[in-house]
Backbone of each chain as ProteinMPNN parsed JSONL, in Angstrom:
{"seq_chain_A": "XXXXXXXXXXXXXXXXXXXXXXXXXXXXXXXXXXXXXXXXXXXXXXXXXXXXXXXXXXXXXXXXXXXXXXXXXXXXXXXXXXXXXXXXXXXXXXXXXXXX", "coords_chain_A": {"N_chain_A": [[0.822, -1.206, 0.0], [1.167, 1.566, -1.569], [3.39, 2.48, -0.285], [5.745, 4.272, -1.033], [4.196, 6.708, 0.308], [3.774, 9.304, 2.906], [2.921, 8.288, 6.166], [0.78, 9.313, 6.792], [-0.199, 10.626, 4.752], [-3.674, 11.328, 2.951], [-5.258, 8.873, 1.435], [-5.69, 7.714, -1.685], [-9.362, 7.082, -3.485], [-8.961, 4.906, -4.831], [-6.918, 3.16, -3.9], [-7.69, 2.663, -1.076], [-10.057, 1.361, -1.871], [-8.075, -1.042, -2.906], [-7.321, -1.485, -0.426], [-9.014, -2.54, 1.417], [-10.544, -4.586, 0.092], [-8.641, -6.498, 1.421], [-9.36, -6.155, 3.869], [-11.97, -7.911, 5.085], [-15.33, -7.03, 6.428], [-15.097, -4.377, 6.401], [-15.904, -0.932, 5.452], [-16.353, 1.918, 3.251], [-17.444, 4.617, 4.792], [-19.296, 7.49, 4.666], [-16.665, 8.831, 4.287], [-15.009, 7.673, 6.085], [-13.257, 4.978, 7.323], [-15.172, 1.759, 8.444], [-16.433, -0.332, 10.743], [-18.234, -2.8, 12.13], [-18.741, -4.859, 15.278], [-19.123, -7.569, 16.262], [-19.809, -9.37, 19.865], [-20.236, -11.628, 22.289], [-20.843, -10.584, 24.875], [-21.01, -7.602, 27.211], [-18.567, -7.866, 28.465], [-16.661, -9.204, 26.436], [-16.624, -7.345, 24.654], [-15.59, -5.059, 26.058], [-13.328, -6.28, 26.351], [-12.159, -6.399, 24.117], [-12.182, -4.037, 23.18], [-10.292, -2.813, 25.294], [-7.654, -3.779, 24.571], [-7.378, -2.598, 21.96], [-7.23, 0.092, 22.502], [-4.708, 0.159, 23.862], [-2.96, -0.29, 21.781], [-3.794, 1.572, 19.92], [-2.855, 3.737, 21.282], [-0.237, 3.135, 21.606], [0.248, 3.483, 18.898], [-0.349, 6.007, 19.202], [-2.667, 7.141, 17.878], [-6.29, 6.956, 17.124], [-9.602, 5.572, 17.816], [-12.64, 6.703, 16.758], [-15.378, 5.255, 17.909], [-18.371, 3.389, 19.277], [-20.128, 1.955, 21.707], [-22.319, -0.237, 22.857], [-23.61, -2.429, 25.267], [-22.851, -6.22, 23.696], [-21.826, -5.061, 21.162], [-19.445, -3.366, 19.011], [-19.25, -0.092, 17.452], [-17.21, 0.927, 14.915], [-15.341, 3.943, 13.64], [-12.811, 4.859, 11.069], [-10.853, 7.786, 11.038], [-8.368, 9.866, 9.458], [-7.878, 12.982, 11.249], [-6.286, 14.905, 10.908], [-5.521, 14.809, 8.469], [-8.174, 15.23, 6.785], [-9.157, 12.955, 5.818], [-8.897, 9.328, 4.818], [-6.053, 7.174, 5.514], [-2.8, 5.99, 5.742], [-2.137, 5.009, 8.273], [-4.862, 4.607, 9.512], [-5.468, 2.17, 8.196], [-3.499, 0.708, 9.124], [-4.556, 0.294, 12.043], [-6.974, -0.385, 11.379], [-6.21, -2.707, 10.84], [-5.038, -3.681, 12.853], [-7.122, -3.805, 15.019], [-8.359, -5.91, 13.649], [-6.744, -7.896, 14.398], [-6.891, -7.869, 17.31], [-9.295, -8.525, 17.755], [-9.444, -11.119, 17.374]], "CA_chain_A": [[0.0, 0.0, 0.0], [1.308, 3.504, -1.241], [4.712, 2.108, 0.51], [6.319, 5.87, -0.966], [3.622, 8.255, 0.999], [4.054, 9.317, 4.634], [1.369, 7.259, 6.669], [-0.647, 10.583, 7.444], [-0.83, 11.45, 3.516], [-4.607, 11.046, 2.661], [-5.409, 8.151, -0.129], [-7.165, 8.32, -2.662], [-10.141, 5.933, -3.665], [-8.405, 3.893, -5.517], [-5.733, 2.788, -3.031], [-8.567, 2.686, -0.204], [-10.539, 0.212, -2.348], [-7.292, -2.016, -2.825], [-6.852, -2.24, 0.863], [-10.879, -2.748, 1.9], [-10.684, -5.794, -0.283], [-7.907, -7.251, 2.498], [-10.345, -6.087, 5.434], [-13.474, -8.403, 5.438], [-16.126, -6.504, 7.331], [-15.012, -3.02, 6.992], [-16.423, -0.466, 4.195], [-16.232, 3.209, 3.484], [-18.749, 5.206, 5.223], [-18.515, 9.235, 5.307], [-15.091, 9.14, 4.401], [-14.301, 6.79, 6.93], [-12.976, 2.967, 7.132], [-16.283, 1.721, 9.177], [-16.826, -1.492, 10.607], [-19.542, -3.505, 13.407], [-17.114, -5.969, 15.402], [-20.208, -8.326, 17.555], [-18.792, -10.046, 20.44], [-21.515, -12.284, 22.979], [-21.27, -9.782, 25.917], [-20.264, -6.536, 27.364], [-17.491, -8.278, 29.338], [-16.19, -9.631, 25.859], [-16.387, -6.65, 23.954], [-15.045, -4.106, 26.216], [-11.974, -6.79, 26.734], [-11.377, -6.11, 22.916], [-11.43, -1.987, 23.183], [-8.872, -2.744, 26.3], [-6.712, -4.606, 24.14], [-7.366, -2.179, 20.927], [-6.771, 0.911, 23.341], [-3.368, -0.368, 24.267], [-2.725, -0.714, 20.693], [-4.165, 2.676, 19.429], [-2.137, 4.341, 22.456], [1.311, 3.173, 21.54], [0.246, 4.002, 17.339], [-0.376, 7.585, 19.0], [-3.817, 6.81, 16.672], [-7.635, 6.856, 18.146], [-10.546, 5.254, 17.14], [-13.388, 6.559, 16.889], [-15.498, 4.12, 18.174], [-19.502, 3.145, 20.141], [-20.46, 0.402, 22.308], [-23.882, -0.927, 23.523], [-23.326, -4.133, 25.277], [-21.839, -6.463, 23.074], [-21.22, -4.408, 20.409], [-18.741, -1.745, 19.07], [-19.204, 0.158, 15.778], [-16.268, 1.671, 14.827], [-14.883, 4.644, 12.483], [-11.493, 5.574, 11.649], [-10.369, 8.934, 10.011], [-6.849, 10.734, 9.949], [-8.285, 14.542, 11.184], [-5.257, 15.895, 10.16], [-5.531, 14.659, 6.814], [-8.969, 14.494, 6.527], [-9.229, 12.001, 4.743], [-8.022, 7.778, 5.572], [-4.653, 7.632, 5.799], [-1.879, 4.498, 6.153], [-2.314, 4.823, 10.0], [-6.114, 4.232, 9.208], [-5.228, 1.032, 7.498], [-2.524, -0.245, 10.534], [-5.417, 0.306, 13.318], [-7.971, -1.587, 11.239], [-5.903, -4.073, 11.343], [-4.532, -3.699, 14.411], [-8.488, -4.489, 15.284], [-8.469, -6.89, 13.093], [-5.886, -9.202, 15.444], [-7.672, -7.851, 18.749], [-10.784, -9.48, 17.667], [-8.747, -12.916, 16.796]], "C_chain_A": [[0.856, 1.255, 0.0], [3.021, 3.43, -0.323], [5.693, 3.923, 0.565], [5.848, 7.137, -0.392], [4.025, 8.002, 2.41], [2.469, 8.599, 5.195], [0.466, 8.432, 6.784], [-1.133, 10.904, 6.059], [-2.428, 10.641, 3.504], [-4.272, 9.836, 1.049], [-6.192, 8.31, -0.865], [-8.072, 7.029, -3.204], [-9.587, 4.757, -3.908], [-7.806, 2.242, -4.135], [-6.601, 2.22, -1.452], [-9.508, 1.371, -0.535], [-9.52, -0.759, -2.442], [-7.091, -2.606, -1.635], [-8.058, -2.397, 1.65], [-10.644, -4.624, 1.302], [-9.56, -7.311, 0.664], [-8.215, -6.615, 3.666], [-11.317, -6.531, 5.153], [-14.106, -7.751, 6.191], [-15.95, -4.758, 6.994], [-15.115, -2.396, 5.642], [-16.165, 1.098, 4.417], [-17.155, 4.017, 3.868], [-18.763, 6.667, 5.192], [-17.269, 9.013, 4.997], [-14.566, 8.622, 5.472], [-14.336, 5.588, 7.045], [-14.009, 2.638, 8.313], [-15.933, 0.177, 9.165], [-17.504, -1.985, 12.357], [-19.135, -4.735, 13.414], [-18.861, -6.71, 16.653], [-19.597, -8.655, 18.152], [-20.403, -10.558, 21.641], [-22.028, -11.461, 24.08], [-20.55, -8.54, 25.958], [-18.475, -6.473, 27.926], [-16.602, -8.181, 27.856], [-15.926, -8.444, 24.929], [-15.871, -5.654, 24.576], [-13.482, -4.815, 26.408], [-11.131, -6.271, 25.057], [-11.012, -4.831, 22.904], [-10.358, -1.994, 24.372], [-7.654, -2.926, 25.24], [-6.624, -3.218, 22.832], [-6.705, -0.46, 21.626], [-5.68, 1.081, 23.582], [-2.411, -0.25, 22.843], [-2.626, 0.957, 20.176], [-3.271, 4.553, 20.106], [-0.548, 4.353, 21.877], [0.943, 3.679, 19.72], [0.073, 5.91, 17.686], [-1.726, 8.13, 17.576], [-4.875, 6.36, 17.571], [-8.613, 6.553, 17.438], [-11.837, 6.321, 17.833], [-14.509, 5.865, 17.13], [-17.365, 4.359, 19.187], [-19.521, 2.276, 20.257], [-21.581, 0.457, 22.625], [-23.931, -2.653, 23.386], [-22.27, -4.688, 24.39], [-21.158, -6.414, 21.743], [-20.666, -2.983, 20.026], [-18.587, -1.64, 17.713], [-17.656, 0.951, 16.033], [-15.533, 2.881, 13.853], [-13.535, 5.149, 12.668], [-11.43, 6.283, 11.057], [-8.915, 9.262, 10.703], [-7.704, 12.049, 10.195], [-7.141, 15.383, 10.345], [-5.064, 16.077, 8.509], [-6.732, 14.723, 6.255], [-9.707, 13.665, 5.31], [-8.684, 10.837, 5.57], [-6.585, 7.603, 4.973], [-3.98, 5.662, 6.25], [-2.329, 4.291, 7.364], [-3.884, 4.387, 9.859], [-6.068, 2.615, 9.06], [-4.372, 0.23, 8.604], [-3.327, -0.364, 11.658], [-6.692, -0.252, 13.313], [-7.771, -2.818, 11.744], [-5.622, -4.925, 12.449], [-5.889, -4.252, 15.019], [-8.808, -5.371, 15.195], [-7.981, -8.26, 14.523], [-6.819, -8.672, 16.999], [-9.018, -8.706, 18.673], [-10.381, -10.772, 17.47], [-9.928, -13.661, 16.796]], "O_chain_A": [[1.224, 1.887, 0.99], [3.574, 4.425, 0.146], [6.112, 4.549, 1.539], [6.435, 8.218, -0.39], [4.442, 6.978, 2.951], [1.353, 8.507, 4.684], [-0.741, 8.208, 6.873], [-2.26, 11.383, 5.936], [-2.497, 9.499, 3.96], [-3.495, 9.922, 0.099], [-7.253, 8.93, -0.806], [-7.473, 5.962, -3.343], [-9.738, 3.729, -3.248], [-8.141, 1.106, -3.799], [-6.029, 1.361, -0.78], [-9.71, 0.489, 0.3], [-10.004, -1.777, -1.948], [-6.786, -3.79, -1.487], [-7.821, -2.335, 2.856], [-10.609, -5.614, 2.031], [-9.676, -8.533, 0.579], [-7.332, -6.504, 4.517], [-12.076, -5.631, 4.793], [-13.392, -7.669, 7.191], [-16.803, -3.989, 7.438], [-14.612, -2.978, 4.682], [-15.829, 1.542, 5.515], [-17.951, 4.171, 2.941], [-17.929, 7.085, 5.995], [-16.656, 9.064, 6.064], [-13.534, 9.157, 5.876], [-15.402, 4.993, 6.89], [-13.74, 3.282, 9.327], [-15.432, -0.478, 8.25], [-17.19, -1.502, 13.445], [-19.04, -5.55, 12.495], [-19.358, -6.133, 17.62], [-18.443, -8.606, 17.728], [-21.418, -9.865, 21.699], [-23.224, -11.434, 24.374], [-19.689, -8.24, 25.13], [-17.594, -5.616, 27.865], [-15.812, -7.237, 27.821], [-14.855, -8.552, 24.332], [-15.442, -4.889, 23.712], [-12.515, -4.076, 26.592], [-9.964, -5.917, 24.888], [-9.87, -4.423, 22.692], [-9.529, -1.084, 24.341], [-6.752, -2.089, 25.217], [-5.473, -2.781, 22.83], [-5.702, 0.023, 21.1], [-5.347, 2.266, 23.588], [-1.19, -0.129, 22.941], [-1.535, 1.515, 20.061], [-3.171, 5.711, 19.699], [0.159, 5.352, 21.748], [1.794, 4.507, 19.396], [0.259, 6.823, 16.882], [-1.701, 9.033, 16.739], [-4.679, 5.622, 18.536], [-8.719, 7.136, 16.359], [-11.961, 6.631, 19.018], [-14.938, 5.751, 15.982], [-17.547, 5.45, 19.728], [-19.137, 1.453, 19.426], [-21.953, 1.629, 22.692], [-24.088, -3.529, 22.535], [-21.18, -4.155, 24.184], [-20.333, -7.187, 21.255], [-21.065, -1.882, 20.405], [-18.103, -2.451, 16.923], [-17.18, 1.398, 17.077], [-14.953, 2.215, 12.996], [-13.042, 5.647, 13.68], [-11.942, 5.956, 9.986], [-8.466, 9.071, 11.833], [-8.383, 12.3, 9.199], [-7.213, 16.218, 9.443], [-4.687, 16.952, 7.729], [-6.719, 14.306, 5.097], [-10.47, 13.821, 4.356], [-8.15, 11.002, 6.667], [-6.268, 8.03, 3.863], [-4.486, 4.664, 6.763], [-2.995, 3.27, 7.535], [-3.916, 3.295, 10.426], [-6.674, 1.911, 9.868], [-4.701, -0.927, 8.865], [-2.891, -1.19, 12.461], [-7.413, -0.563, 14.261], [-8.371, -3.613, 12.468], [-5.794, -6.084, 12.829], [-5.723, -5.322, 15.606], [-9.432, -5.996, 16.054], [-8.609, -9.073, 15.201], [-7.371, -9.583, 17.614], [-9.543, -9.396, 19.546], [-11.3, -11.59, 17.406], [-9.906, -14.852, 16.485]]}, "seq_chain_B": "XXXXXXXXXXXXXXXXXXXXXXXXXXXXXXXXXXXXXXXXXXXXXXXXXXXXXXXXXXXXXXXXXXXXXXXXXXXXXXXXXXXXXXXXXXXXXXXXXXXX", "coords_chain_B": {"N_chain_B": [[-35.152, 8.651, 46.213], [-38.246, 7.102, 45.026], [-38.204, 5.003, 46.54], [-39.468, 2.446, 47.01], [-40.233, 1.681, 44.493], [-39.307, -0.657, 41.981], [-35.89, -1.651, 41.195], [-35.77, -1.971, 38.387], [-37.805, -0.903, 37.212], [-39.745, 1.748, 34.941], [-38.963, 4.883, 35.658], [-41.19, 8.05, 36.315], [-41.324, 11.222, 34.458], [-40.988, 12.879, 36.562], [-39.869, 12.182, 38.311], [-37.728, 11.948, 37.305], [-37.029, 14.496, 36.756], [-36.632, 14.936, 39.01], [-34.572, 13.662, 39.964], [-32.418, 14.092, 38.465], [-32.187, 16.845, 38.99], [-30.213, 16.871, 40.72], [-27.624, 15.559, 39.329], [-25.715, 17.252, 37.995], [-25.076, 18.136, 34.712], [-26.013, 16.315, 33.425], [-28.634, 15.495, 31.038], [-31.787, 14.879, 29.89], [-32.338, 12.856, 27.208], [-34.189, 12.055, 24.088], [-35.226, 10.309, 25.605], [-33.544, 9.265, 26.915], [-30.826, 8.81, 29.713], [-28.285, 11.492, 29.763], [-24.984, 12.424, 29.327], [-22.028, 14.243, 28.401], [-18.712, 13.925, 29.057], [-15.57, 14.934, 28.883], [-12.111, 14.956, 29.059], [-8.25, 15.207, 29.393], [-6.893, 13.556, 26.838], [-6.891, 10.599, 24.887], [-5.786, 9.075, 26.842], [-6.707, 9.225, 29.27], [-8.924, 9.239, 29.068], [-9.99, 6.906, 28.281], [-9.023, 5.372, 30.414], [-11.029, 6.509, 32.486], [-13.15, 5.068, 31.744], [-12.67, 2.31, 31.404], [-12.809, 2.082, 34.151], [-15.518, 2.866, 34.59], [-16.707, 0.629, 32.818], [-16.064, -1.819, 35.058], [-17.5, -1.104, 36.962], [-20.074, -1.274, 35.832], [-19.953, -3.891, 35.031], [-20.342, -5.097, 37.255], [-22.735, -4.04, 38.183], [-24.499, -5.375, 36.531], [-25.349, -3.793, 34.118], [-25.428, -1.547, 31.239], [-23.451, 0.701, 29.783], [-24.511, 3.015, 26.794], [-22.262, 3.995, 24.917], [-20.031, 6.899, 23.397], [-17.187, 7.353, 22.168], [-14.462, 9.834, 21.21], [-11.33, 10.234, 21.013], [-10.671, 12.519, 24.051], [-12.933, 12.453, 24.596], [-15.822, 11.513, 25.734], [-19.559, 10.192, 25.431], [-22.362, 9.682, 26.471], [-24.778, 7.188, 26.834], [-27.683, 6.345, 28.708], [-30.095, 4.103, 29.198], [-32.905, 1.76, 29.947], [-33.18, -1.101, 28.575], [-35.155, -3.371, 28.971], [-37.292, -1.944, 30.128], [-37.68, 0.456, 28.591], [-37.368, 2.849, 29.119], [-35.798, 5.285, 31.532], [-34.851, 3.879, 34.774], [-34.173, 3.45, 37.972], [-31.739, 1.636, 38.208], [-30.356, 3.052, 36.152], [-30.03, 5.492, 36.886], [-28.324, 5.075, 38.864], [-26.172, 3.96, 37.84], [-25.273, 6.711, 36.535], [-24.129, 7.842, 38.518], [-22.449, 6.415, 39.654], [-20.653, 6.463, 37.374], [-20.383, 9.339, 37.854], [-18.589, 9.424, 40.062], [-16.504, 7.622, 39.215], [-15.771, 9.701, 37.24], [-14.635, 11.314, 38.78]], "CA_chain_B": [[-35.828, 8.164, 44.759], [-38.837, 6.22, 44.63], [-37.624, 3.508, 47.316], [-40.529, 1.216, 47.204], [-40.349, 0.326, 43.28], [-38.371, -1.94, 41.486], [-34.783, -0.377, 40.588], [-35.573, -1.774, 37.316], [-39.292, -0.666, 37.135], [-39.582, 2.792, 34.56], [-38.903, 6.355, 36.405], [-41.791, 9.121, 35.053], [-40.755, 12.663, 34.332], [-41.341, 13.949, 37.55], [-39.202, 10.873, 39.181], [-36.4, 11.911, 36.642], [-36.499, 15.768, 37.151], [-35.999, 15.365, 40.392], [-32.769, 12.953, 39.849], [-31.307, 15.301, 37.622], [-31.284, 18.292, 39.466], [-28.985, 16.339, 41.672], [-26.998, 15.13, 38.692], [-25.107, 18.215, 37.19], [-24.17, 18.043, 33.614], [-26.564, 15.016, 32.679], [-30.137, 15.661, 30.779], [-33.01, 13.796, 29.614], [-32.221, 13.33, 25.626], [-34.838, 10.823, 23.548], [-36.103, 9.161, 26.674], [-31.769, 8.849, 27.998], [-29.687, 10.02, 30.614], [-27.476, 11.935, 28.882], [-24.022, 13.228, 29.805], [-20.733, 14.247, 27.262], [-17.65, 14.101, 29.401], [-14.332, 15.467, 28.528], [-11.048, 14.377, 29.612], [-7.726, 15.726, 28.401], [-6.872, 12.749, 26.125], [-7.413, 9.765, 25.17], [-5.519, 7.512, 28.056], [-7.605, 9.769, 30.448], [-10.694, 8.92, 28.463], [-10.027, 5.502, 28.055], [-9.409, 5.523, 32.208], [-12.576, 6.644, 33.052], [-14.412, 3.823, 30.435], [-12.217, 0.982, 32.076], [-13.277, 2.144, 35.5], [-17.03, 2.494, 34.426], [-16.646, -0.785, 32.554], [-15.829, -2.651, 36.006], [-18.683, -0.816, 37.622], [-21.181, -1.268, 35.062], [-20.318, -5.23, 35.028], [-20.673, -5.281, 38.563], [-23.72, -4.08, 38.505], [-24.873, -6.421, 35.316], [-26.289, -2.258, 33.786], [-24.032, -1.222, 30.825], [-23.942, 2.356, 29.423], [-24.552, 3.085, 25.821], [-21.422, 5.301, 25.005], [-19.233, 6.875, 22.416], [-15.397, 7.908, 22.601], [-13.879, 10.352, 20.149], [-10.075, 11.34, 21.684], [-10.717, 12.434, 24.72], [-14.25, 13.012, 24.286], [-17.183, 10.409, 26.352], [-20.44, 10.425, 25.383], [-23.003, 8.812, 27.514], [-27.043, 7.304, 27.043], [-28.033, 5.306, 29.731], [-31.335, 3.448, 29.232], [-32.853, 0.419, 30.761], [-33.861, -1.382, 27.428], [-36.16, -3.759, 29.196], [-38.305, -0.768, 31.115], [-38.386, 1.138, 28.063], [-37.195, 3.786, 29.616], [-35.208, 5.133, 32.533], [-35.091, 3.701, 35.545], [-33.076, 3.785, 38.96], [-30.397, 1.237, 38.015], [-29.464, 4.255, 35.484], [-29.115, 6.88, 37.74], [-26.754, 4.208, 39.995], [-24.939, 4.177, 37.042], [-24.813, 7.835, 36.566], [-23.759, 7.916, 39.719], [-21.08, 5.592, 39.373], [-20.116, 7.383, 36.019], [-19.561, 10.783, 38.357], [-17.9, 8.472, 40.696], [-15.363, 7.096, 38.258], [-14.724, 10.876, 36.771], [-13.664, 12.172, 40.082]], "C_chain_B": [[-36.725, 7.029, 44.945], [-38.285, 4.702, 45.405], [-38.451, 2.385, 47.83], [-40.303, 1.002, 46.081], [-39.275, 0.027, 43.372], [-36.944, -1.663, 41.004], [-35.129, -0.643, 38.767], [-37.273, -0.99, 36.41], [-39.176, 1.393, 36.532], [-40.127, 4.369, 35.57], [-40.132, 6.971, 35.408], [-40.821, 10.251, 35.459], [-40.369, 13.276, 35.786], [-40.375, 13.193, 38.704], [-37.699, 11.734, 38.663], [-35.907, 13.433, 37.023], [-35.9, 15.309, 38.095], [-34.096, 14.799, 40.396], [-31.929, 14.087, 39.228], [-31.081, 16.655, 38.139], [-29.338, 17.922, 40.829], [-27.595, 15.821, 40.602], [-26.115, 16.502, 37.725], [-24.582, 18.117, 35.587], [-25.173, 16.884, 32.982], [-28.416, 16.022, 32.62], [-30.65, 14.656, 30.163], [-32.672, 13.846, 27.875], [-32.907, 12.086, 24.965], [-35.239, 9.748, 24.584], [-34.478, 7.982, 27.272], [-31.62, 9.789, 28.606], [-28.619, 10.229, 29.659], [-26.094, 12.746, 29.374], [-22.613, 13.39, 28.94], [-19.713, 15.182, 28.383], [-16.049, 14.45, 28.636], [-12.98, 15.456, 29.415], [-9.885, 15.058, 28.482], [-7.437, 14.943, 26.83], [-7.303, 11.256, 25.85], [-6.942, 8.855, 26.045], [-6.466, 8.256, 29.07], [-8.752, 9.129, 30.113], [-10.982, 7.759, 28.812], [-10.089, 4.762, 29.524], [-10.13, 5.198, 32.181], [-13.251, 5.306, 32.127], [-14.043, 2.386, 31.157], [-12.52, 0.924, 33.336], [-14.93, 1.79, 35.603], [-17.397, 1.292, 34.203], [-16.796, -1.348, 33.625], [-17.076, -2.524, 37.104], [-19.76, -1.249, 37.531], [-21.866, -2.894, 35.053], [-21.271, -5.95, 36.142], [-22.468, -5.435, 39.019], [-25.496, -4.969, 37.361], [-26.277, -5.017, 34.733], [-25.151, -1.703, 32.78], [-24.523, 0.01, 30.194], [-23.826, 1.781, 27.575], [-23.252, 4.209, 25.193], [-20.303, 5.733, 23.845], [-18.212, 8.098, 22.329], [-15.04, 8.071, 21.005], [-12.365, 10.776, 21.149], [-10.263, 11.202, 23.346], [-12.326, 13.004, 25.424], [-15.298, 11.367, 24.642], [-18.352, 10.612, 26.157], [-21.153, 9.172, 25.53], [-24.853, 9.046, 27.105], [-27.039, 6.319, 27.524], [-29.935, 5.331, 29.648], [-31.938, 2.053, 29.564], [-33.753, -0.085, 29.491], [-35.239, -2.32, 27.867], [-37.348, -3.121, 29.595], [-38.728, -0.04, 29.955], [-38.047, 2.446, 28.36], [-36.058, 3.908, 30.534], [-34.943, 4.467, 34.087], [-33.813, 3.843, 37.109], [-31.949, 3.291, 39.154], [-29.651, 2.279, 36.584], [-28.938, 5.678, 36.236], [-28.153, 6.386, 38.817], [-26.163, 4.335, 38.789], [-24.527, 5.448, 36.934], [-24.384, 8.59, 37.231], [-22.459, 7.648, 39.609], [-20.023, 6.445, 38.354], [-19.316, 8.828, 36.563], [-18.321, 10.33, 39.439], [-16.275, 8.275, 40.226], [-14.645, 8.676, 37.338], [-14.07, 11.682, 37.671], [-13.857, 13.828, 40.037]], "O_chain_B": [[-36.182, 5.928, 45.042], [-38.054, 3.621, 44.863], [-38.222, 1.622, 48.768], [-39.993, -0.188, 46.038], [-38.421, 0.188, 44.244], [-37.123, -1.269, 39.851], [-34.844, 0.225, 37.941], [-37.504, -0.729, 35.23], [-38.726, 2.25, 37.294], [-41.231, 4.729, 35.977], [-40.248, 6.687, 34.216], [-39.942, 10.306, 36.32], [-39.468, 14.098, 35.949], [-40.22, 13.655, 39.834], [-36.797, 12.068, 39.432], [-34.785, 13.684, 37.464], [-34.672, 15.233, 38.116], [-33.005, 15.296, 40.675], [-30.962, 14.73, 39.636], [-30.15, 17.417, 37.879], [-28.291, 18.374, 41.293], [-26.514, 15.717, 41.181], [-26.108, 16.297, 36.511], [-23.359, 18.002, 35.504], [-24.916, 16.628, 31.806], [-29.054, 16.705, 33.422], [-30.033, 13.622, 29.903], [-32.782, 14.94, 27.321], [-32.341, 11.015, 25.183], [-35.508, 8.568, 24.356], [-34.323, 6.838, 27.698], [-31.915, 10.979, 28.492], [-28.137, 9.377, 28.913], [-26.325, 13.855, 29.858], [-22.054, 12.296, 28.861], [-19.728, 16.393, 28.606], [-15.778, 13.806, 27.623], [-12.982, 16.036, 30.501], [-10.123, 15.371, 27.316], [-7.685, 15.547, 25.787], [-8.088, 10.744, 26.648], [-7.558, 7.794, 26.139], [-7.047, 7.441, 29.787], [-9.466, 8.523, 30.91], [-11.956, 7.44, 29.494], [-10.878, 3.866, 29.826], [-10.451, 4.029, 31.966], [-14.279, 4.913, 32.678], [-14.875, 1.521, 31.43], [-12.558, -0.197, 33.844], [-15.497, 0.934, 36.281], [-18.18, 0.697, 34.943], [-17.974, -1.706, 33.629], [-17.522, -3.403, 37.841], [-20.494, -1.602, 38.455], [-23.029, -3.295, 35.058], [-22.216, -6.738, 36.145], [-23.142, -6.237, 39.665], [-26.721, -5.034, 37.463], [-27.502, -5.095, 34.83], [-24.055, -1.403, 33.254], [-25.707, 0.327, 30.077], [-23.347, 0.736, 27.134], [-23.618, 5.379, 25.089], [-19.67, 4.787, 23.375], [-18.375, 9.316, 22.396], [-15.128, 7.303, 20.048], [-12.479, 11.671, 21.987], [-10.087, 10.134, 23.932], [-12.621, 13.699, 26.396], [-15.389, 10.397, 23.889], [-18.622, 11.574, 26.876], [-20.896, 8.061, 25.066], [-25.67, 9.965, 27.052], [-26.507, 5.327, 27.025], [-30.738, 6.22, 29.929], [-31.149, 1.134, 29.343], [-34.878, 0.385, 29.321], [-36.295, -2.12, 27.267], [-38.422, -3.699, 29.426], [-39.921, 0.258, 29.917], [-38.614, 3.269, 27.642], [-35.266, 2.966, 30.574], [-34.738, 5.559, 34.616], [-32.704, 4.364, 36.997], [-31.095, 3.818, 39.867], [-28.499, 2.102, 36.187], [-27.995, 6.467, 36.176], [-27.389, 7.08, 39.488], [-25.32, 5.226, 38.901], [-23.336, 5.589, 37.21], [-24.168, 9.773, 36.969], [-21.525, 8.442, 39.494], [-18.909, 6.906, 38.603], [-18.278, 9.336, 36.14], [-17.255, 10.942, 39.515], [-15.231, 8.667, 40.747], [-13.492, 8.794, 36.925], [-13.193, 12.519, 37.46], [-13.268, 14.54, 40.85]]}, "name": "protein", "num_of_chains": 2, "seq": "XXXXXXXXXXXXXXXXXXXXXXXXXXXXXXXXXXXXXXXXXXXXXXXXXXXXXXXXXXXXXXXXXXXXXXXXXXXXXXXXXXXXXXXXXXXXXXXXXXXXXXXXXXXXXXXXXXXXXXXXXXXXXXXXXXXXXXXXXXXXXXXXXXXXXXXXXXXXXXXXXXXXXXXXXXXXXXXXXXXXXXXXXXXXXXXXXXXXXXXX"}
């Protein structure tokens, strides 16, 4: 992905659609990488925003994010760029493995 | 508050004013308690959510809530009641509790 931009540059459709198609679940919504992570309880789903928190903390990168019970929608944008951004794409994923 | 019903049994208006004048910062919004906390960032934010979390389990009552940064936003509703009831204002309790 875009390996020659700085992670904050904004992408452009294109490049956004190439890397959607290696995230199952997650789509463009508003200009942001969107995705609705279920999990059986509240216990189970706030253990994943611990774990994604921890994650999002050391990337110096924040989800936007709602819970009710045992689920959490989630949106990511770069503000600075606005627009989705490499770091967008490392904190999906980064999600991705928290949900294992 | 109403210390003969049921904690889970629906508060009316006149149940809820009264809670809320005691509750600073929280209003009635679509038939929720409503409160948008602010913290400087997000490990502060994220704090307070892991504290509530432990509260919330405790009390098997989970908030409805959504984290931008360092930005909390809170609807507490008792989905079975339909409404509000007094295991939401223990939580919103808890919630002022946990922001110190």
């Amino acid at each position: 992905m875009s390996g020659a931009g700085m992670s904050r540059d904004p992408l452009n459709r294109d490049q956004i659609s190439e890397a959607l198609a290696e995230l199952p679940g997650w789509d463009l919504r508003d200009g942001k990488l969107h995705r609705t992570f279920e999990f059986p309880d509240f216990r189970a789903a706030f253990a994943f925003m611990t774990s994604v928190a921890l994650r999002a903390e050391a990337m110096d990168h924040h989800p936007e994010w709602r819970n009710v019970y045992g689920r959490v929608e989630v949106w990511l944008q770069t503000h600075s760029a606005r627009g989705v951004t490499q770091l967008d794409l490392d904190l999906a994923r980064a999600m991705e493995d928290c949900a294992g």
